[in-house]
N, C-alpha and C positions, 0 to 999 in steps of 0.2 A: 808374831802375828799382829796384822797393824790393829790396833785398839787404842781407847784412852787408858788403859793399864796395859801393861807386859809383864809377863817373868821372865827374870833375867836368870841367868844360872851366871852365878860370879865367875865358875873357870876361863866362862865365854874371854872374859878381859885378862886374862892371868894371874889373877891374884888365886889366893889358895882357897880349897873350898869350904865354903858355908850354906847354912841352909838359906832356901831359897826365898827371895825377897821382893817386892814388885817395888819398882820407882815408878814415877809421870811418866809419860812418853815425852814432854817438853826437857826432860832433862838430858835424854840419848836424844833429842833433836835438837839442843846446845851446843853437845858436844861432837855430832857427827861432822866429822870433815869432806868424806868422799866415800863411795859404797862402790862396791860390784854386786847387784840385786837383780833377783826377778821374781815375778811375780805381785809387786805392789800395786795397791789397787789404787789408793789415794795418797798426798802428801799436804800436809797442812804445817808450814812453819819456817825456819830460816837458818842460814847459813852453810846450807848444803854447795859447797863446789862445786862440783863434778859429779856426775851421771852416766855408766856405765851398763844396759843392763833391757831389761822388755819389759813391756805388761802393765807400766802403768796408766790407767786411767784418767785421772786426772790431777792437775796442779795448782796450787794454791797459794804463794809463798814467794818468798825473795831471795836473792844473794847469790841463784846459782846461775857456775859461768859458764858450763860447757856442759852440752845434753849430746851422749851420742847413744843410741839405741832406737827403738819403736813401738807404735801401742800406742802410743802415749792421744787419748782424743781431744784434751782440750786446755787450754794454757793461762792461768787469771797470774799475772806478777809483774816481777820488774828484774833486771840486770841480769839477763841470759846474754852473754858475749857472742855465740854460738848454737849452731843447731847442725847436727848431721843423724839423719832420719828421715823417719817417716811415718804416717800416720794421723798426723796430726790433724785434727777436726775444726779445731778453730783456736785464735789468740786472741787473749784481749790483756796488755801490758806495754813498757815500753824498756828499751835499751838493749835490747838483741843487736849485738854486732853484723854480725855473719848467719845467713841461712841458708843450707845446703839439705835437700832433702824432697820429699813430696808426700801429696797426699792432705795436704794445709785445706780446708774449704774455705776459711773466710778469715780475717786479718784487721783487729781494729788495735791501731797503738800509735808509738811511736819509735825513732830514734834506730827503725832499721840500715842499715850501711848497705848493704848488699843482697842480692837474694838468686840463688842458684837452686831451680827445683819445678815440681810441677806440680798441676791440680788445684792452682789456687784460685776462687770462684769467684770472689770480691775480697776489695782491699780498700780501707777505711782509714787514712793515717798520714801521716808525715816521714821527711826524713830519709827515706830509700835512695838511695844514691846508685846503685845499679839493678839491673834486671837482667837475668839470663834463665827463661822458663819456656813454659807452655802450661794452657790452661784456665791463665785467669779473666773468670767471666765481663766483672764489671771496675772499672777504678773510681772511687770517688775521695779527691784529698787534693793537699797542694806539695807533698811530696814528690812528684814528680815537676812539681814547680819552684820548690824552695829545697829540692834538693838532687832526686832523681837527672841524672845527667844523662843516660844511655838505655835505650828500651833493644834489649836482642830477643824474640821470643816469637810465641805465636799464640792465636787463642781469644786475642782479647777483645772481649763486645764491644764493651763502650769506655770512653775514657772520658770526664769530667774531672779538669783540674788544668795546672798553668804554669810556664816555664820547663816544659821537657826541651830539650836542645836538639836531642839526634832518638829516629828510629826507625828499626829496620826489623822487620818481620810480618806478618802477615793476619789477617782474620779480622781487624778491628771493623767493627760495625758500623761505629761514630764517633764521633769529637767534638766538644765541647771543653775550647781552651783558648791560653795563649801561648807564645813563646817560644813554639817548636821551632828550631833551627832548620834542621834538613830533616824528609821522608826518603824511606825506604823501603818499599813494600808493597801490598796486594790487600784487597778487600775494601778496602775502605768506602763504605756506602757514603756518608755524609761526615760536611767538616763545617764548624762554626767558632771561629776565630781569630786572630791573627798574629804575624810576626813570624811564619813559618819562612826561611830561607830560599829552600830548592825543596822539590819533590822528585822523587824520582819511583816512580811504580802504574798499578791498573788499579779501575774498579770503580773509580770516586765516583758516584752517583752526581751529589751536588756540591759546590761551595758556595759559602758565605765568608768571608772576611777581606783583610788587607793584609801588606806584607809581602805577597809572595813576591822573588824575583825572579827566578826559572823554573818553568814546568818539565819535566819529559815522562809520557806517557800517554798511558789512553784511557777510554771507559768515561771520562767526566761527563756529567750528563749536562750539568748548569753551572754557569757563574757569573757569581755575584759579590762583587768588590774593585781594589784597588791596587794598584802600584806593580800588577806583576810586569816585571821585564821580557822576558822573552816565552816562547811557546814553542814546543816540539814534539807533538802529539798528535791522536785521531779520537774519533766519539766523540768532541764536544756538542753536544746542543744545541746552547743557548748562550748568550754573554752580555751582561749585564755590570759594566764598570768601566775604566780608563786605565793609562796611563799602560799599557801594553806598548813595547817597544818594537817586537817583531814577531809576524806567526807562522809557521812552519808545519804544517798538518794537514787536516781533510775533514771531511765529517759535520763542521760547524753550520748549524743550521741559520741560527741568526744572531746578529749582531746589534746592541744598545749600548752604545759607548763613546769613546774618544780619545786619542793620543796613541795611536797605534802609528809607526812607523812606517811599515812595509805586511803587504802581505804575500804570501808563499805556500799556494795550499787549493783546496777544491772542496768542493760539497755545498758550498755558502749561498744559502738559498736566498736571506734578506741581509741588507744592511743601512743601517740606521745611527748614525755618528760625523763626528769628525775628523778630520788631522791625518790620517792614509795620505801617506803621501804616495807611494808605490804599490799596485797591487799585479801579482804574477799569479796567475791561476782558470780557476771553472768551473760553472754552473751556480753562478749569481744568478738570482732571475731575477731579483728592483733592488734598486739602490737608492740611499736617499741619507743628504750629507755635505759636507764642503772638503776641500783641501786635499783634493786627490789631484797627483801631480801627473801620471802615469800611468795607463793601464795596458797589463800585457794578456788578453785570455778567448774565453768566449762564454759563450751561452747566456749572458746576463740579457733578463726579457724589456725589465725599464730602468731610465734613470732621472733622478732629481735632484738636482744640485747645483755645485759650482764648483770652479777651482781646477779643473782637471785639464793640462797642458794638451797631452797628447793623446791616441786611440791606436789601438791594435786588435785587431778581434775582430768576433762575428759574433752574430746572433745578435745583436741589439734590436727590442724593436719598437723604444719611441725612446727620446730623450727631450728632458723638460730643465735647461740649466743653461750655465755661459764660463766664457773662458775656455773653451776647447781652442786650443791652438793649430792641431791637423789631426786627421782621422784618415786611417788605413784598414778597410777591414769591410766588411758585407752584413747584410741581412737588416739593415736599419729598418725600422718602418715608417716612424717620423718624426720631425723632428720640430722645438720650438725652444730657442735659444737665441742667444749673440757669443760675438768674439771670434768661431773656430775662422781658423786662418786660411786652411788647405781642408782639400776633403779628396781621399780617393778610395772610390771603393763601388760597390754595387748595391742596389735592393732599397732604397730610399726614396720611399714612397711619396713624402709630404713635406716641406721645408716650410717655416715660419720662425724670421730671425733674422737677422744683421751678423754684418763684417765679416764675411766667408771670402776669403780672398782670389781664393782659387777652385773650380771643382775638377773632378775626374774619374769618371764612374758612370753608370748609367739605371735605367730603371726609375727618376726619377718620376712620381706622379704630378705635381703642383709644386711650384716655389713661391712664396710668399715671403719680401724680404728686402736688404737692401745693403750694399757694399762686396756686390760679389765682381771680381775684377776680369775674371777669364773661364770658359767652361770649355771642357772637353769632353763630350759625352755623349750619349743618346737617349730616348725614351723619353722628357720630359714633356706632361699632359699640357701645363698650362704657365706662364709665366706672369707673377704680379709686384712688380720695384721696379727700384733703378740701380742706377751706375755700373751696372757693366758694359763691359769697355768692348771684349772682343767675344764672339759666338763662334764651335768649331762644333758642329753634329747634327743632327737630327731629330725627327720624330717630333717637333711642339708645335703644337694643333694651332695656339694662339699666344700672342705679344701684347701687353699692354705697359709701359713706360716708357720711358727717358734715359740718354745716354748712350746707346750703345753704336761705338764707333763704328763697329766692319762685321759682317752676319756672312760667315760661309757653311752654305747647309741645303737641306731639301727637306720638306713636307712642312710649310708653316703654312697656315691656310689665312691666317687675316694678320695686320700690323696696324697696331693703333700706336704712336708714339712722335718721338724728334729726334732731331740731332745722330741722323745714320749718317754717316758719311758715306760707305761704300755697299755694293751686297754684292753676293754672287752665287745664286743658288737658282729652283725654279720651285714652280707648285703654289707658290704666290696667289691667291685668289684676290683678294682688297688689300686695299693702302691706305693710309687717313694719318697724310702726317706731312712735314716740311725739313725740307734742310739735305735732301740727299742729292749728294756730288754727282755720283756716279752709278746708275744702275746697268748692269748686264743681266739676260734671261736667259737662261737656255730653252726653255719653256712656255712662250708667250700665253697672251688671255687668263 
């Protein structure tokens, strides 16, 4: 019976018999090497081996290697090599090799290797070099940073600590860390740090850090950082960083950033950056930015910038910038720029700007401007520049410049200007001007 005395009965050991004698209990806990027990309620002392057996309680003590039974609630020691069980309430020691088992609540030590098991609720420590569980609530340590290589598992709230490399499982709440190499997994509400690889899962509410270089996934609600390379998801937000190489998704509400590539995606209500060179997609509604080289989509409502070669699309409906080169597409409403080379298209309400080389569309209301070399269109309200060269259309109520060599059209009601050389239209009402070659009417008075 465990006490600080016993009686021994000498035959117990083999020797012959005598009447009965009590020793310490530190003296049969000298010499004990390994037991098959049960029923022990506590163990106070050292050099026990091996452990075979139920029921105990609690531990106290050192040197032993291998624990395989259960019961056992709570663990105060050093150099357990091993664990296969369960039960366990809580550890506080260090040098456990191997743990295999479940039922652990909470874990503060060191010098664990591996751990195979479940139910553990917080973990306090260094050293852990693998995981393969379910159930632990909280991590707080650098064992998954200065040693833990591989997280398999599920369960885990929250992780605080640094240098995990790989993980894959699911339920983590949050992060607070650095070093993760590659994700793999679900849940993850929020992330705060950097060096993570690739990700590949759902859920992420927000990030904060740098590092990442590929995304694949969805659920992200925010981010906030640097250096990821590429994107291949839906549910983002919000974006708040640079240095994105290409995005492939949907969902993304707005953009704060720079050094994005190409885009390839829809949902993207604002955007507010640089460096886009390429963007394939729908439902921008303002833009505002430089160094967009390319645009393939629709629905974007404004833009303001510069930089952007060519147009395809609809729904635009003002643009505030220069460097458009040719624009293909409808539904402008107005516009006040320089550079665009070519214009064809429809629904362009108001023009204020330079170097439009050529147009072809119709709907226009007012042009205010100068360097447009040829028009082919209709609708236009009113006319205010120079230097176009040739007129082919109708509908402008009135003319006020210079330049314009040859005018074939009908409904201009006044001409204030020079240098016509030819016309051939009617509907003409006044003229106030010099220098024309040649007029024909079809329409006198």
């Amino acid at each position: 019976r465990p006490g600080s005395l016993q009686t021994i009965d000498p035959r117990q050991d083999g020797s012959e018999r005598k009447p009965a004698e009590t020793r310490p209990r530190s003296r049969i806990r000298s010499i004990l090497q390994s037991r098959t027990w049960s029923g022990l309620r506590s163990w106070t002392g050292s050099g026990l081996r091996s452990w075979t057996g139920s029921g105990l309680g609690s531990w106290t003590g050192s040197g032993l290697r291998s624990w395989t039974g259960s019961g056992l609630r709570s663990w105060t020691g050093s150099g357990l090599r091993s664990w296969t069980g369960s039960g366990l309430g809580s550890w506080t020691g260090s040098g456990i090799g191997s743990w295999t088992g479940s039922g652990l609540r909470s874990w503060t030590g060191s010098g664990l290797g591996s751990w195979t098991g479940s139910g553990l609720r917080s973990w306090t420590g260094s050293g852990l070099r693998s995981w393969t569980g379910s159930g632990l609530g909280s991590w707080t340590g650098s064992g998954l940073g200065s040693g833990l290589g591989s997280w398999t598992g599920s369960g885990l709230g929250s992780w605080t600590g640094s240098g995990l490399r790989s993980w894959t499982g699911s339920g983590l709440g949050s992060w607070t860390g650095s070093g993760l190499g590659s994700w793999t997994g679900s849940g993850l509400r929020s992330w705060t740090g950097s060096g993570i690889g690739s990700w590949t899962g759902s859920g992420l509410g927000s990030w904060t850090g740098s590092g990442l270089r590929s995304w694949t996934g969805s659920g992200l609600g925010s981010w906030t950082g640097s250096g990821l390379g590429s994107w291949t998801g839906s549910g983002l937000r919000s974006w708040t960083g640079s240095g994105i190489g290409s995005w492939t998704g949907s969902g993304l509400g707005s953009w704060t950033g720079s050094g994005i590539g190409s885009w390839t995606g829809s949902g993207l209500r604002s955007w507010t950056g640089s460096g886009l060179r390429s963007w394939t997609g729908s439902g921008l509604r303002s833009w505002t930015g430089s160094g967009l080289r390319s645009w393939t989509g629709s629905g974007i409502g404004s833009w303001t910038g510069s930089g952007i070669r060519s147009w395809t699309g609809s729904g635009l409906r003002s643009w505030t910038g220069s460097g458009l080169r040719s624009w293909t597409g409808s539904g402008l409403g107005s516009w006040t720029g320089s550079g665009l080379g070519s214009w064809t298209g429809s629904g362009l309400r108001s023009w204020t700007g330079s170097g439009l080389g050529s147009w072809t569309g119709s709907g226009l209301g007012s042009w205010t401007g100068s360097g447009l070399r040829s028009w082919t269109g209709s609708g236009i309200g009113s006319w205010t520049g120079s230097g176009l060269r040739s007129w082919t259309g109708s509908g402008i109520g009135s003319w006020t410049g210079s330049g314009l060599r040859s005018w074939t059209g009908s409904g201009l009601r006044s001409w204030t200007g020079s240098g016509l050389r030819s016309w051939t239209g009617s509907g003409l009402r006044s003229w106030t001007g010099s220098g024309l070659g040649r007029c024909q009417t079809l329409h006198s008075g």
